[in-house]
C-alpha positions in Angstrom: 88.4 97.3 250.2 89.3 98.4 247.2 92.0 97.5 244.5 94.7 99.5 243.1 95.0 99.2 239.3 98.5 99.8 237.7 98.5 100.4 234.0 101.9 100.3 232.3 102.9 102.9 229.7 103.7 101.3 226.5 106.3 103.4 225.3 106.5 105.2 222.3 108.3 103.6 219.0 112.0 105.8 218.2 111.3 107.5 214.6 112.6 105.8 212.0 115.8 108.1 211.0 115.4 107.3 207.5 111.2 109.1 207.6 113.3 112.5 209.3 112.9 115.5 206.8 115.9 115.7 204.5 116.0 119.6 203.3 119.3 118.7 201.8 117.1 116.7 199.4 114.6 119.5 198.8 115.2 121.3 195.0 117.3 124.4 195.3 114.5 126.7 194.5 112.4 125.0 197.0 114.9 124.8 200.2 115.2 128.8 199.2 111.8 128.9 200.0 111.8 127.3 202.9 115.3 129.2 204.5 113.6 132.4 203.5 111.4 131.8 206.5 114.3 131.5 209.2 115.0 134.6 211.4 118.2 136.5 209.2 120.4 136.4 212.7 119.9 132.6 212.4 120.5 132.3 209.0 124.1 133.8 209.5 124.6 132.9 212.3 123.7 129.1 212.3 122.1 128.2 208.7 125.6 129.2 206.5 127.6 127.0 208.7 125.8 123.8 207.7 127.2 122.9 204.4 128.7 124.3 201.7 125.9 124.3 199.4 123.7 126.7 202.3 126.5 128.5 202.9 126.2 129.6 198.8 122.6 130.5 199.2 123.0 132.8 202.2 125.8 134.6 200.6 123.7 134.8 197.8 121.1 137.6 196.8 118.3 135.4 195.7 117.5 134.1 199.1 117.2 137.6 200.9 115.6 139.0 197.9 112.9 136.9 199.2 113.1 137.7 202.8 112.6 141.6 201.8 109.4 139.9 199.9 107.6 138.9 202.7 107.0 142.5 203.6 103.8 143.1 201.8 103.0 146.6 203.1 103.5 149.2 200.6 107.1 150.2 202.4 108.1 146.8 201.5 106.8 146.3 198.3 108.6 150.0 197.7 112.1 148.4 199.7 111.9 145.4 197.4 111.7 147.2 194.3 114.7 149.8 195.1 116.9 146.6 196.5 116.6 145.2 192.9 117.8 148.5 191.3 120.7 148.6 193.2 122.0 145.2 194.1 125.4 145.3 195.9 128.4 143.0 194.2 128.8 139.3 195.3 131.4 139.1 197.8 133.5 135.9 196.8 134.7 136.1 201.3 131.5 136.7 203.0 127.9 137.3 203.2 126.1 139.3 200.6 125.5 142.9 202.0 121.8 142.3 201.7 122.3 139.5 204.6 123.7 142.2 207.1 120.7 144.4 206.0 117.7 142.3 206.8 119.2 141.2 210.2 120.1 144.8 211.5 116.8 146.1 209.3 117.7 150.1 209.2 115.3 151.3 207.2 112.8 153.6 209.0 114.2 153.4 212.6 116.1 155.4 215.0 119.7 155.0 214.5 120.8 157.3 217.0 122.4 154.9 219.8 121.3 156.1 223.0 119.2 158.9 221.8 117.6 159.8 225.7 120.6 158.7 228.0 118.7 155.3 229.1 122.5 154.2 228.9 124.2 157.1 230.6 126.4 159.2 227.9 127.4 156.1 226.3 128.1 156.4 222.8 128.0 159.7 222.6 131.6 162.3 222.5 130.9 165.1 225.2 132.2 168.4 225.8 131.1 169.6 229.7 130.4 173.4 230.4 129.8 175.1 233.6 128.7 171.5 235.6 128.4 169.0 232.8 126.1 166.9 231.1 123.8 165.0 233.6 120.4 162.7 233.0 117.5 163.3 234.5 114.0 161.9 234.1 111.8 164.2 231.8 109.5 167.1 233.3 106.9 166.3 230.4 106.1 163.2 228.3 107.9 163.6 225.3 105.7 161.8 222.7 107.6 159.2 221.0 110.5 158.7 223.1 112.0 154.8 224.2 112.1 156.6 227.1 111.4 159.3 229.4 114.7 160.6 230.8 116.6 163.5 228.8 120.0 165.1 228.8 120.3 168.2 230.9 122.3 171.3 230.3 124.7 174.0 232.5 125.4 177.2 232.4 128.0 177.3 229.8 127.5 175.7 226.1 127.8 171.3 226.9 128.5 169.8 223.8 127.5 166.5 222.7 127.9 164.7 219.2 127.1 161.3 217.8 128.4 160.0 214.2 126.2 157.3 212.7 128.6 154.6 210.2 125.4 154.4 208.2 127.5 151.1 206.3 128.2 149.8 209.7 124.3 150.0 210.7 123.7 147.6 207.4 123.2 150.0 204.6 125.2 149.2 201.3 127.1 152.1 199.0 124.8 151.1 196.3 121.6 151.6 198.0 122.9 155.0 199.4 123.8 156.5 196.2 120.6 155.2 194.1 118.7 158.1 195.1 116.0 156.1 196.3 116.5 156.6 200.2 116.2 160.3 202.3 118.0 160.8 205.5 115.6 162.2 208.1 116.7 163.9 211.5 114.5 165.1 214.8 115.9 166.4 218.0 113.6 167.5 221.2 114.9 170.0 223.4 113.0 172.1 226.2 113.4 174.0 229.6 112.6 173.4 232.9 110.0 176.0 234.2 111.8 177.8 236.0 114.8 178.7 234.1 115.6 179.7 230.4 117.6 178.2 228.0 119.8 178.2 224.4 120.1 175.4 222.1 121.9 174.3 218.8 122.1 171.6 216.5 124.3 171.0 213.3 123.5 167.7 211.3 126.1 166.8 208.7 126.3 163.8 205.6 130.0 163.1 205.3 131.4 160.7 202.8 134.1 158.3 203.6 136.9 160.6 204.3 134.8 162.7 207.0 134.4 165.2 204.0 130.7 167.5 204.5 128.7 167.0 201.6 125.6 168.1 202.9 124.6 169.6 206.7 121.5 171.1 208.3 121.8 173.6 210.9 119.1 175.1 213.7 119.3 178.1 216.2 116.3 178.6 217.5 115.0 181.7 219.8 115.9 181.4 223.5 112.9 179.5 225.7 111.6 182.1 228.3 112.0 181.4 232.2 108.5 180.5 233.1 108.1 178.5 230.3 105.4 175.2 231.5 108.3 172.8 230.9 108.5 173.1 227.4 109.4 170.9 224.7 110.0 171.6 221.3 110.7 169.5 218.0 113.8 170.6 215.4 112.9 168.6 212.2 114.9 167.8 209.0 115.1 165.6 205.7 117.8 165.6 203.9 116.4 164.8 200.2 118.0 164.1 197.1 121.2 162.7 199.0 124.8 163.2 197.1 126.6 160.0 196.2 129.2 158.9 198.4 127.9 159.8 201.7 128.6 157.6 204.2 128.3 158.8 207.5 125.9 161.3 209.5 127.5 163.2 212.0 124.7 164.3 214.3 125.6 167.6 217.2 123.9 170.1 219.7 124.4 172.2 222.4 122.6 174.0 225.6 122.9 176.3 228.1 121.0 177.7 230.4 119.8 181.5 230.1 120.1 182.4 233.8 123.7 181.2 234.9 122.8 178.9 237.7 125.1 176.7 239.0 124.1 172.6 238.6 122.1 172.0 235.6 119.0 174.4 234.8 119.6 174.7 230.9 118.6 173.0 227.9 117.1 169.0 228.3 117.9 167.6 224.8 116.2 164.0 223.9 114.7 162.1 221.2 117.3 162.6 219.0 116.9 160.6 215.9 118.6 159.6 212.2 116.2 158.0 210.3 116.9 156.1 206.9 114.0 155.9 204.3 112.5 154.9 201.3 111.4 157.9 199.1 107.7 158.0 198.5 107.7 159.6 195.5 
């Protein structure tokens, strides 16, 4: 018969604490280096809590300047350059506004909470006509879209309206008075085939007392009944932006053409605000 063989694990030797990496130890410039590679949600989250000396280099700008430097694409390398223009102040109680910027990253996406009622009506103010404001799933891919559901219409004007704190979303007053950055807006409505519909929207830049600076407005032509399930595409860009606006206050309605009780008229979805870099 045959033996059993036991072989005993020879455990492993503790670390020596005094061979553990000391960043504390690290030169300044160096350790920036190093913290510039941590997620920006960690950084003020976690990293400012650990001392007082990291706490000075996360409110500082130097240490985000070279976060936004790790983007190498030519929108980064364009971001970079018009964040140096138009540094915000040092704030002697918090986090510089650059901080808040690279963790909640505005630029060039969707601000619009909610913008195809994945979430219900939440966050948006509504006004109901005829039936109401419903959500249904779309009758035709809508390219682009998180997803594919849409907000449906009666047959009286509903109302819906959305006002994006452009400040609260991470964008300093600075950087939206430099005259570097263009406000762009999209909005998708359409008709189920069967029944016509009416649509509006009103875009509007107010500054910090809710005053309109700026606004963009869109009526276009009834869709037909026996329409395909159309969808259409309003488009805007709101270029050389006044100073001082602060908010964008973002607002369309539908109806149906045919007067139908429940909800045949017009499925808004997509809707978008878009901050961004000006290319030329």
């Amino acid at each position: 018969m045959g033996s059993w063989t036991s072989r005993a694990r020879v455990p492993k030797p503790e670390p020596d604490p005094r061979e553990t990496l000391d960043l504390s130890r690290l030169p300044p410039e160096l350790l920036l280096v190093v913290l510039s590679h941590v997620p920006p949600r960690s950084l003020l989250l976690h990293c400012r809590r650990v001392c007082r000396a990291w706490r000075a280099m996360v409110d500082g700008q130097a240490l985000w300047l070279l976060v936004l430097a790790r983007d190498r694409s030519a929108q980064g390398r364009a971001l970079l350059s018009l964040a140096r223009r138009c540094l915000p102040p040092a704030r002697p109680d918090g986090p510089c506004p650059l901080g808040h910027f690279c963790a909640r990253r505005p630029i060039g996406r969707n601000l619009i909470s909610n913008p195809c009622g994945q979430e219900g009506l939440r966050k948006w103010m509504v006004q109901h006509g005829g039936d109401g404001w419903v959500v249904e799933k779309n009758k035709k891919t809508v390219p682009g879209a998180p997803s594919q559901t849409c907000f449906v219409t009666s047959f009286s004007w509903c109302r819906k309206k959305q006002v994006v704190d452009l400040e609260e979303k991470g964008l300093w007053p600075e950087l939206l008075d430099s005259g570097g950055v263009e406000i762009a807006v999209s909005d998708w409505w359409g008709a189920r085939h069967d029944s016509g519909c009416k649509y509006r929207l009103l875009v509007k830049l107010l500054d910090a007392h809710q005053n309109v600076l700026d606004k963009f407005s869109a009526v276009p032509d009834p869709i037909e009944q026996w329409n395909n399930n159309i969808y259409l595409q309003v488009t805007h860009v709101f270029s050389n932006i006044r100073r001082g606006v602060r908010f964008v206050s973002f607002e369309h309605w539908g109806q149906d053409t045919q007067f139908w009780a429940g909800h045949y008229g017009a499925r808004v979805t997509n809707s978008s605000v878009t901050v961004q870099v000006c290319q030329s």
